[in-house]
PDB file of N, CA, C and O in Angstrom:
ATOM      1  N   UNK A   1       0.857  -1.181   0.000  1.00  0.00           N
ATOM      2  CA  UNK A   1       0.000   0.000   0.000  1.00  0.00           C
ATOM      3  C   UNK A   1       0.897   1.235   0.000  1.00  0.00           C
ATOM      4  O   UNK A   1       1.947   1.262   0.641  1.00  0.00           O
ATOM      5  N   UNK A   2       0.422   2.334  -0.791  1.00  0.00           N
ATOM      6  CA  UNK A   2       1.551   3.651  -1.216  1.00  0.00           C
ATOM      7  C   UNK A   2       1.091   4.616   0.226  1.00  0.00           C
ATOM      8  O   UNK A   2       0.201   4.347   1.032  1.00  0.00           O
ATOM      9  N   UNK A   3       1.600   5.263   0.225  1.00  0.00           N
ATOM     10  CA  UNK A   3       1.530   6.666   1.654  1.00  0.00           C
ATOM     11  C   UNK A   3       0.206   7.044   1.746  1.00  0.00           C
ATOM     12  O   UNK A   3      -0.504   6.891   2.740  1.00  0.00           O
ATOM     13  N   UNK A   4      -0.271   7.779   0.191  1.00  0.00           N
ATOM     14  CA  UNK A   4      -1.407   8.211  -0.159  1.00  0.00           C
ATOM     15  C   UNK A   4      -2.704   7.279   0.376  1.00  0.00           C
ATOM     16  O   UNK A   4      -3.407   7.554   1.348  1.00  0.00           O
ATOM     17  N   UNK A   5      -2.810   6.382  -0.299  1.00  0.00           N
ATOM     18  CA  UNK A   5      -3.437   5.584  -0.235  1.00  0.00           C
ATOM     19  C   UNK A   5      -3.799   5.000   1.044  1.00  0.00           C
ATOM     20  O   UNK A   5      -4.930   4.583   1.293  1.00  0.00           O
ATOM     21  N   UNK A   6      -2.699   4.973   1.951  1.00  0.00           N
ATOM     22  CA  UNK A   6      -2.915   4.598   3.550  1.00  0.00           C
ATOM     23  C   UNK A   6      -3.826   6.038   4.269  1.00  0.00           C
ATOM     24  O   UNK A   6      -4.853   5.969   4.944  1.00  0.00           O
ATOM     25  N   UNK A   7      -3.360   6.808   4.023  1.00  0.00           N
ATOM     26  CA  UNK A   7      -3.361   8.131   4.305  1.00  0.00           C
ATOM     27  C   UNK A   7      -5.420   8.714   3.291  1.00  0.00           C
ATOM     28  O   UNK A   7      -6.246   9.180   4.075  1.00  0.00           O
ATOM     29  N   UNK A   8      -5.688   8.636   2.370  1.00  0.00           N
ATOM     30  CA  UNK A   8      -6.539   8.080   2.473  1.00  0.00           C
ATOM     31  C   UNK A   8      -7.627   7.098   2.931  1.00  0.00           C
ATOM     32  O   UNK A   8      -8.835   7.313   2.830  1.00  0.00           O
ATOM     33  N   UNK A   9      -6.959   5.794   3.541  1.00  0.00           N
ATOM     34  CA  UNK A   9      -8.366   5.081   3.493  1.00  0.00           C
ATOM     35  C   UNK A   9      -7.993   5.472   5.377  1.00  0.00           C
ATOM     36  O   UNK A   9      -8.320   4.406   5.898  1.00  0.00           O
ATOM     37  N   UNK A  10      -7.591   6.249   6.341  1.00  0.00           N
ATOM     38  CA  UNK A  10      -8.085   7.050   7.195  1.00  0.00           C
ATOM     39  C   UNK A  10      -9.466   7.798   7.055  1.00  0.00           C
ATOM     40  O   UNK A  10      -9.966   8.387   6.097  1.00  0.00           O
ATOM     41  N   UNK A  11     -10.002   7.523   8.608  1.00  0.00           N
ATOM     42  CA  UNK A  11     -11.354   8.563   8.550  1.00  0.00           C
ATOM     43  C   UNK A  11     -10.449   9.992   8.373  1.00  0.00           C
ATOM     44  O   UNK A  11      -9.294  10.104   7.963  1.00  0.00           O
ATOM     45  N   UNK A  12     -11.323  10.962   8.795  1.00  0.00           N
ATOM     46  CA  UNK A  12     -11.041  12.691   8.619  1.00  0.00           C
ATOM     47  C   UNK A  12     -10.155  13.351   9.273  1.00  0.00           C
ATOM     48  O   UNK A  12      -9.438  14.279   8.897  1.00  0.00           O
ATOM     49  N   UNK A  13     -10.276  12.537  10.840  1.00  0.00           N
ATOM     50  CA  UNK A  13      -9.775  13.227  11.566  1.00  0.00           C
ATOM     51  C   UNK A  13      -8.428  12.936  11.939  1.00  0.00           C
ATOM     52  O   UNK A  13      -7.668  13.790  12.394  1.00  0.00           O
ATOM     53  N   UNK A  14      -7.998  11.253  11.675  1.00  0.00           N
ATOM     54  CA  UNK A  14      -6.940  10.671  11.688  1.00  0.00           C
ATOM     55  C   UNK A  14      -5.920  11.629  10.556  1.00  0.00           C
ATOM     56  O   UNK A  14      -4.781  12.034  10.787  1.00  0.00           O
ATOM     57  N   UNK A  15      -6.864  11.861   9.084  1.00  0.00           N
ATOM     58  CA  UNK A  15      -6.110  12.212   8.267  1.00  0.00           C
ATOM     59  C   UNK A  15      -5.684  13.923   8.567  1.00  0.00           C
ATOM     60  O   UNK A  15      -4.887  14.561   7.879  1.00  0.00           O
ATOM     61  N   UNK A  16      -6.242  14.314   9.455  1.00  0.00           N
ATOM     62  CA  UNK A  16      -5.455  15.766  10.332  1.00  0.00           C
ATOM     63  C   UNK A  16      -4.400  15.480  10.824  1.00  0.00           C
ATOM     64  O   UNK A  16      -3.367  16.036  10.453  1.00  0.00           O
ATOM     65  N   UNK A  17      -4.416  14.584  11.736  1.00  0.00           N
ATOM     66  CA  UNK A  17      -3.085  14.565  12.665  1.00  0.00           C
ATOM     67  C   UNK A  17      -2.143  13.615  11.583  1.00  0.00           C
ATOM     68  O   UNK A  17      -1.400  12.922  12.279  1.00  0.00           O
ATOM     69  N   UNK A  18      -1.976  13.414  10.504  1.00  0.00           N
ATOM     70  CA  UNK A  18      -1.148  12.767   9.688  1.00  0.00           C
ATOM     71  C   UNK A  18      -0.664  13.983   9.489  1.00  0.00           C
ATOM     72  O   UNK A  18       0.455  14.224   9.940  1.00  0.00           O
ATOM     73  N   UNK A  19      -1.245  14.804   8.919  1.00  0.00           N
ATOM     74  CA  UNK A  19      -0.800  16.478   8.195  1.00  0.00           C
ATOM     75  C   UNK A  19       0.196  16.981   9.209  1.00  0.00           C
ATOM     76  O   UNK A  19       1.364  17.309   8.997  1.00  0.00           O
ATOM     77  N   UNK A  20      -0.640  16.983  10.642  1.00  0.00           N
ATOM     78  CA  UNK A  20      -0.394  17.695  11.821  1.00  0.00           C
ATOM     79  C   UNK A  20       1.439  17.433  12.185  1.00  0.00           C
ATOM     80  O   UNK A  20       2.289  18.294  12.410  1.00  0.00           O
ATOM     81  N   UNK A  21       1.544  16.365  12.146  1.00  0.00           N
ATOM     82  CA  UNK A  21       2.570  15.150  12.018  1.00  0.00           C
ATOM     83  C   UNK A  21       3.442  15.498  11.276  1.00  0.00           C
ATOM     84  O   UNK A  21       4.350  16.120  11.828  1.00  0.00           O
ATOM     85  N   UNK A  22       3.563  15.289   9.864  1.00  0.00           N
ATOM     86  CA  UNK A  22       4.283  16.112   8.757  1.00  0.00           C
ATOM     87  C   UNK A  22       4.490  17.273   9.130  1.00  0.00           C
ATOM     88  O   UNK A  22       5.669  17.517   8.873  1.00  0.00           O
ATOM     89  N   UNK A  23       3.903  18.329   9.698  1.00  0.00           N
ATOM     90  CA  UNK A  23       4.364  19.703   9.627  1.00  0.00           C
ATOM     91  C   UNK A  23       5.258  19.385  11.067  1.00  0.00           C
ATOM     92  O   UNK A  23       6.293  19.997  11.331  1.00  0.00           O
ATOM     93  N   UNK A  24       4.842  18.631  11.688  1.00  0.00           N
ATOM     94  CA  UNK A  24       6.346  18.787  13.084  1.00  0.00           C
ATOM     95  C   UNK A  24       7.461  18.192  12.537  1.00  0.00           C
ATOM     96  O   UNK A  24       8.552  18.485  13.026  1.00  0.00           O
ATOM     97  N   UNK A  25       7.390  17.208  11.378  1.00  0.00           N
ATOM     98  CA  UNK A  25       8.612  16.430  11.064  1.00  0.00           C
ATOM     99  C   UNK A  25       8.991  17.535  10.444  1.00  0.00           C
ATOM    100  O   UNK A  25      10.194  17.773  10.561  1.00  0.00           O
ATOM    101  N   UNK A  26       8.255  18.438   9.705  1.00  0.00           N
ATOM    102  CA  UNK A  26       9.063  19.266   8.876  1.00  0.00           C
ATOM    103  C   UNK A  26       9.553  20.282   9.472  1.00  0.00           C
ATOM    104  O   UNK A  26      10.215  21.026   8.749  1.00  0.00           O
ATOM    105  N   UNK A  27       9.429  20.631  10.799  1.00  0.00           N
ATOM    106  CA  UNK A  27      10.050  21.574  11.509  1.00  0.00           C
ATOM    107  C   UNK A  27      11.156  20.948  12.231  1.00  0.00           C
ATOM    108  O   UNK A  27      12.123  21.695  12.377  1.00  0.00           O
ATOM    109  N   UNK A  28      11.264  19.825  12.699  1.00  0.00           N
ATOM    110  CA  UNK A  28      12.120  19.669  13.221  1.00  0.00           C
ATOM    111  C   UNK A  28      13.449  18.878  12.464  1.00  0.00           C
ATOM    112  O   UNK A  28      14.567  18.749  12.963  1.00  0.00           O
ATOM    113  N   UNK A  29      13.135  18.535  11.520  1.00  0.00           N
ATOM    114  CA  UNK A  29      14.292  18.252  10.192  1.00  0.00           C
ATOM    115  C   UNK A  29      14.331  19.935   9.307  1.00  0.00           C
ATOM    116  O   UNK A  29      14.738  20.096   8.157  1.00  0.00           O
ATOM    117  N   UNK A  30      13.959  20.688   9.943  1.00  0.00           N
ATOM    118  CA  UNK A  30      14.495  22.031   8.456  1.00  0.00           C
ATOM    119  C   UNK A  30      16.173  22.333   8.810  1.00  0.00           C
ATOM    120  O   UNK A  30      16.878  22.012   9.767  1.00  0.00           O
ATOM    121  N   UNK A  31      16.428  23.082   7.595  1.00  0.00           N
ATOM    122  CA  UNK A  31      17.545  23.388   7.554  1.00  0.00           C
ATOM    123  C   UNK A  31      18.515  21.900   7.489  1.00  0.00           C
ATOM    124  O   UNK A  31      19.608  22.307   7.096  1.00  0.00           O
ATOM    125  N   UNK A  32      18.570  21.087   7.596  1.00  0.00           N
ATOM    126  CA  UNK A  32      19.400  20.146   7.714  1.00  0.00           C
ATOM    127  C   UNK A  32      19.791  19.548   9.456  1.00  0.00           C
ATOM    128  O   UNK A  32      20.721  18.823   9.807  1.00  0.00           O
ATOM    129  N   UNK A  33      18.854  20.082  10.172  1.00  0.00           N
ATOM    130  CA  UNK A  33      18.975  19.956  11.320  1.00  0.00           C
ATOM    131  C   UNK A  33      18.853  18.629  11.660  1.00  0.00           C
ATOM    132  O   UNK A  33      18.199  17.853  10.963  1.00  0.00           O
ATOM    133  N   UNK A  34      19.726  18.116  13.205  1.00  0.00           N
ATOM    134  CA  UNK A  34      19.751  16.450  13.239  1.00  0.00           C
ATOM    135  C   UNK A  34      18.517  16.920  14.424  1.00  0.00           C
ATOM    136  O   UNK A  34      18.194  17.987  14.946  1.00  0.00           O
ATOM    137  N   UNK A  35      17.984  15.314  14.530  1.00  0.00           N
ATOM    138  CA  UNK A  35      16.586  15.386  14.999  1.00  0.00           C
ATOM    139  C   UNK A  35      17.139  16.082  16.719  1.00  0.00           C
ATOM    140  O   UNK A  35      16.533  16.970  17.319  1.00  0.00           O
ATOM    141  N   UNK A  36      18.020  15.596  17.059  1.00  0.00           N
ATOM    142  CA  UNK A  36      18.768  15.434  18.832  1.00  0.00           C
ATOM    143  C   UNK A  36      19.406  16.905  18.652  1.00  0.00           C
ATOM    144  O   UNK A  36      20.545  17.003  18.196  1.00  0.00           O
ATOM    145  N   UNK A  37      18.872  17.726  18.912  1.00  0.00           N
ATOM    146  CA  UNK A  37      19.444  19.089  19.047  1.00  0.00           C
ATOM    147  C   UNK A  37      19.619  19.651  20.324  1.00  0.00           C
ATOM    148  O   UNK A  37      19.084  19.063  21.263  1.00  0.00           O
ATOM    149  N   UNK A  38      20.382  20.862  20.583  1.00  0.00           N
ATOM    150  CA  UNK A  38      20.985  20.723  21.500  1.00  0.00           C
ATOM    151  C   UNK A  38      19.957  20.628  22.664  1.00  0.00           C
ATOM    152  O   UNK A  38      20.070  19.769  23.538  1.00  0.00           O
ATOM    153  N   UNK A  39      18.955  21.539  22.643  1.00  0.00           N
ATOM    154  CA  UNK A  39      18.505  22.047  23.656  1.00  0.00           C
ATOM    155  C   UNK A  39      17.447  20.426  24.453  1.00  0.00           C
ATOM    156  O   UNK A  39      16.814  20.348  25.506  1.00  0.00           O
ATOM    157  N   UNK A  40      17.724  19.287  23.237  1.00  0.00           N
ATOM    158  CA  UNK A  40      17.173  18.224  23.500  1.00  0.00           C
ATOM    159  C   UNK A  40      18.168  17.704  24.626  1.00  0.00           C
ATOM    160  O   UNK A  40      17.783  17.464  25.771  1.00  0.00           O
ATOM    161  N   UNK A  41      19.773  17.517  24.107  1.00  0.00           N
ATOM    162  CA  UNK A  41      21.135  16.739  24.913  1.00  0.00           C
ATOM    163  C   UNK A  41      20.176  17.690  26.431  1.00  0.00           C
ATOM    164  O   UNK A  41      19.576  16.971  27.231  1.00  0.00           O
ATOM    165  N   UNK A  42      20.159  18.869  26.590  1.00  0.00           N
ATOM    166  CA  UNK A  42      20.674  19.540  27.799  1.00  0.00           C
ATOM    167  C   UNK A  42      19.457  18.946  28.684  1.00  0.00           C
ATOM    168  O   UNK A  42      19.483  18.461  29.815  1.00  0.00           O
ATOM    169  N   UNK A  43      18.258  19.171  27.684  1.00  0.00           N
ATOM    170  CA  UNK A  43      17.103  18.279  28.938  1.00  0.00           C
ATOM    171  C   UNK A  43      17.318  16.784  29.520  1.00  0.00           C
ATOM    172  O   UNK A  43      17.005  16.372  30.637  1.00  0.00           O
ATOM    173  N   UNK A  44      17.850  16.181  28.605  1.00  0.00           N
ATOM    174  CA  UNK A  44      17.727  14.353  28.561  1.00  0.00           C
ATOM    175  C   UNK A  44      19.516  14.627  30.191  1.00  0.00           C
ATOM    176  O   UNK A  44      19.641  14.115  31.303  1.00  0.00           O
ATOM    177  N   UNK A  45      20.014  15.171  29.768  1.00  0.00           N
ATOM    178  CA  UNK A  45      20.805  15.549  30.923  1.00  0.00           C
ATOM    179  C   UNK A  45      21.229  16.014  31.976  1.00  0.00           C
ATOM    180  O   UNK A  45      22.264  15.776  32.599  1.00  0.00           O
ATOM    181  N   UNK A  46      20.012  17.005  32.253  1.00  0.00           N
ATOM    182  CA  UNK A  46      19.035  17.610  33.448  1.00  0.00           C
ATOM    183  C   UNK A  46      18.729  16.188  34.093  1.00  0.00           C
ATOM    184  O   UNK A  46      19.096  15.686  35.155  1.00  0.00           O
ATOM    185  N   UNK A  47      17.910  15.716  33.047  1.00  0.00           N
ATOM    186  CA  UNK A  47      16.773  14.655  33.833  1.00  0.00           C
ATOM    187  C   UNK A  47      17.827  13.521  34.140  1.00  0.00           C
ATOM    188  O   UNK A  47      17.609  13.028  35.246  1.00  0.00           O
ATOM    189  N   UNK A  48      18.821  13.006  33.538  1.00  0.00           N
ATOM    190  CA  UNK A  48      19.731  12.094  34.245  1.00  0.00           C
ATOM    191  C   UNK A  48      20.172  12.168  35.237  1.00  0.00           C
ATOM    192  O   UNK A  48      20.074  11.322  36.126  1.00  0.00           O
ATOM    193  N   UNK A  49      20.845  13.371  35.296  1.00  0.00           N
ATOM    194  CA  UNK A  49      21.586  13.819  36.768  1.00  0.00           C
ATOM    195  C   UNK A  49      20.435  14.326  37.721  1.00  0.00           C
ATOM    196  O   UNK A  49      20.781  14.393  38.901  1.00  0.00           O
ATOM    197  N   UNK A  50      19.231  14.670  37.465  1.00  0.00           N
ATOM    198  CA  UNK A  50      18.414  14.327  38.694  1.00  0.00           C
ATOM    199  C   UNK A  50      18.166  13.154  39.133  1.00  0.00           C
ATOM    200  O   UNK A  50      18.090  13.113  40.361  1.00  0.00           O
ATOM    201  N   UNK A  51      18.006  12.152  38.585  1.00  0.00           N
ATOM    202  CA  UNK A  51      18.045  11.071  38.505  1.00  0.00           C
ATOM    203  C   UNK A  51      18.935  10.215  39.535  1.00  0.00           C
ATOM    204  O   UNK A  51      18.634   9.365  40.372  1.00  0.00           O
ATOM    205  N   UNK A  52      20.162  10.791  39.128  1.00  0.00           N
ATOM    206  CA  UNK A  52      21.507   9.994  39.385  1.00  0.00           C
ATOM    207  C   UNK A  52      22.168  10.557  40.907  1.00  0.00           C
ATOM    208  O   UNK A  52      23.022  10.075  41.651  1.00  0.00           O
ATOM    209  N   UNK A  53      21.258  11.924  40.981  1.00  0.00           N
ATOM    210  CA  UNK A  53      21.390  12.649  42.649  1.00  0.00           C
ATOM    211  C   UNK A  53      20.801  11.853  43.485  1.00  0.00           C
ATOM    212  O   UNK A  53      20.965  11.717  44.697  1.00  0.00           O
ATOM    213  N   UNK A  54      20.147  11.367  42.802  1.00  0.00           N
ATOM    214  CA  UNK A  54      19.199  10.315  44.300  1.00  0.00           C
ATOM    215  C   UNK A  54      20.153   9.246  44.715  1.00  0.00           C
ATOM    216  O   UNK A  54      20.372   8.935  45.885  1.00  0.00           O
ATOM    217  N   UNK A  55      20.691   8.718  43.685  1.00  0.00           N
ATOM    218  CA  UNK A  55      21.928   7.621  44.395  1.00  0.00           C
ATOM    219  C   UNK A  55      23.235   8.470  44.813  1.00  0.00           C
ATOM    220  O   UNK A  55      23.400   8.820  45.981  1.00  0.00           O
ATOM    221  N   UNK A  56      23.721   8.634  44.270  1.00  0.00           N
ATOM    222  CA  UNK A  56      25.118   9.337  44.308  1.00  0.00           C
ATOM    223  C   UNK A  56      24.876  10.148  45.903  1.00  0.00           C
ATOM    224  O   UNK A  56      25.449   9.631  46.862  1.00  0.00           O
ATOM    225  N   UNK A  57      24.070  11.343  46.128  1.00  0.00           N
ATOM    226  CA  UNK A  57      24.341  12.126  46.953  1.00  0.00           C
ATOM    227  C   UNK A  57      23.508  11.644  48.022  1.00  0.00           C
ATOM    228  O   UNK A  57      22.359  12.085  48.008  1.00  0.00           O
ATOM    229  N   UNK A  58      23.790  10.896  48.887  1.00  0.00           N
ATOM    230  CA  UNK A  58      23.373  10.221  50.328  1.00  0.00           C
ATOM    231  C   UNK A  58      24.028  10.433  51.184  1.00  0.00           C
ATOM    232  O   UNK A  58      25.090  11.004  50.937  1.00  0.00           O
ATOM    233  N   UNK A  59      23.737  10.112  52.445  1.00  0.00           N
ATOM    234  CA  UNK A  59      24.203  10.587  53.359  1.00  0.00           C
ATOM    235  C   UNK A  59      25.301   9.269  53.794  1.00  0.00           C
ATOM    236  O   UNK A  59      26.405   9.598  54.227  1.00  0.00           O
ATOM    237  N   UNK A  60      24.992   7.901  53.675  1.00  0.00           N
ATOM    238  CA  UNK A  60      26.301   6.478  53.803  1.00  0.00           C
ATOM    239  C   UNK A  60      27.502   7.168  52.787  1.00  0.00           C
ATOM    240  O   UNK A  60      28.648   7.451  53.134  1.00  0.00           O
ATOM    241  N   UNK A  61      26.861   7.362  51.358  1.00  0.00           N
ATOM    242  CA  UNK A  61      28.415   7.609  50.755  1.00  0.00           C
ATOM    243  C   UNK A  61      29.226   8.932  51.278  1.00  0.00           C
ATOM    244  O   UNK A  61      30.423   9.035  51.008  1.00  0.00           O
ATOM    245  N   UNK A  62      28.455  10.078  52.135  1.00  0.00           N
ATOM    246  CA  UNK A  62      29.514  11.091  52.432  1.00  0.00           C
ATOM    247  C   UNK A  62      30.056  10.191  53.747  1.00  0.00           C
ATOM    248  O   UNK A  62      31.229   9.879  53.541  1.00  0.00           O
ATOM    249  N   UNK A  63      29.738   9.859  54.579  1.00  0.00           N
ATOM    250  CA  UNK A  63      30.596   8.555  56.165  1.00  0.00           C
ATOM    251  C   UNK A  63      31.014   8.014  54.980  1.00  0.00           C
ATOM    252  O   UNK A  63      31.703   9.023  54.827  1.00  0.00           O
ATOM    253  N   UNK A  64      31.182   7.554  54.273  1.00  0.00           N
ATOM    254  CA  UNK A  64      32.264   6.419  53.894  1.00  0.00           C
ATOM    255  C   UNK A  64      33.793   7.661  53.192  1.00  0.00           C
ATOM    256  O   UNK A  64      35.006   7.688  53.399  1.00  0.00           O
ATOM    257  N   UNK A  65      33.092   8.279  52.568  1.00  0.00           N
ATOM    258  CA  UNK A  65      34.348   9.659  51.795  1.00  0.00           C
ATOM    259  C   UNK A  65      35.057  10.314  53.230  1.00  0.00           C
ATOM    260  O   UNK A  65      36.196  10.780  53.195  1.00  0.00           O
ATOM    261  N   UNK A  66      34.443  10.295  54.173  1.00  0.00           N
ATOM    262  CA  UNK A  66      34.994  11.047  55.210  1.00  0.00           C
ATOM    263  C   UNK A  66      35.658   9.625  55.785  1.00  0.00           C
ATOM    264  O   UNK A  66      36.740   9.965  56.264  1.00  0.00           O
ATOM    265  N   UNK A  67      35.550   8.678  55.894  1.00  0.00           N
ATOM    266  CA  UNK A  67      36.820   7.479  56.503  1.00  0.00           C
ATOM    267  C   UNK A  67      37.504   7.428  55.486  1.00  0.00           C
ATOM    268  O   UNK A  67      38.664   7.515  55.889  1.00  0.00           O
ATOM    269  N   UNK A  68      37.506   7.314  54.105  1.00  0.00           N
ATOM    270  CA  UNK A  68      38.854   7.588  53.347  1.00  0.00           C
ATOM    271  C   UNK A  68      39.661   8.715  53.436  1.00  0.00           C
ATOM    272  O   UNK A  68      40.856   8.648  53.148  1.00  0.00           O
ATOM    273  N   UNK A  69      39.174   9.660  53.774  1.00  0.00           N
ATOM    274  CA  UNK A  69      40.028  10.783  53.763  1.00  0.00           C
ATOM    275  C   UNK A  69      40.989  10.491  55.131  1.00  0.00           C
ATOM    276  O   UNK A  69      41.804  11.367  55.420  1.00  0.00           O
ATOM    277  N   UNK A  70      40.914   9.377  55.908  1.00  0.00           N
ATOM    278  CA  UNK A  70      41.797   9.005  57.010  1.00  0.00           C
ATOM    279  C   UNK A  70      42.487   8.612  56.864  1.00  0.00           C
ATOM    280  O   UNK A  70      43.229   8.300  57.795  1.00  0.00           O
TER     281      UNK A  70
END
């Protein structure tokens, strides 16, 4: 089955958000742009290192950093 044709045998409203769809792909590929842009890295890396504060910064691993420092 061709694009059209799928895209056709959709009811009305499906065939909106197909359009709807296309116009975000086409914004977010313009210019030659890669899909992972920056301002994408900086969120996905926010949200890791919040993430990664919950283990890392406890209160056992600072007692254990403070007996190595002995």
């Amino acid at each position: 089955m061709k694009l059209e044709q799928a895209v056709n045998s959709l009811p009305p409203a499906a065939r909106i958000e197909v359009v709807d769809f296309i116009a975000f792909l086409k914004q977010k590929y313009r210019r030659g742009k890669s899909p992972l842009v920056k301002e994408d890295t900086a969120y996905w890396s926010a949200l890791g290192e919040k993430s990664i504060k919950r283990i890392w910064d406890n209160e056992e691993d600072d007692v254990y950093n403070e007996l190595l420092k002995r």
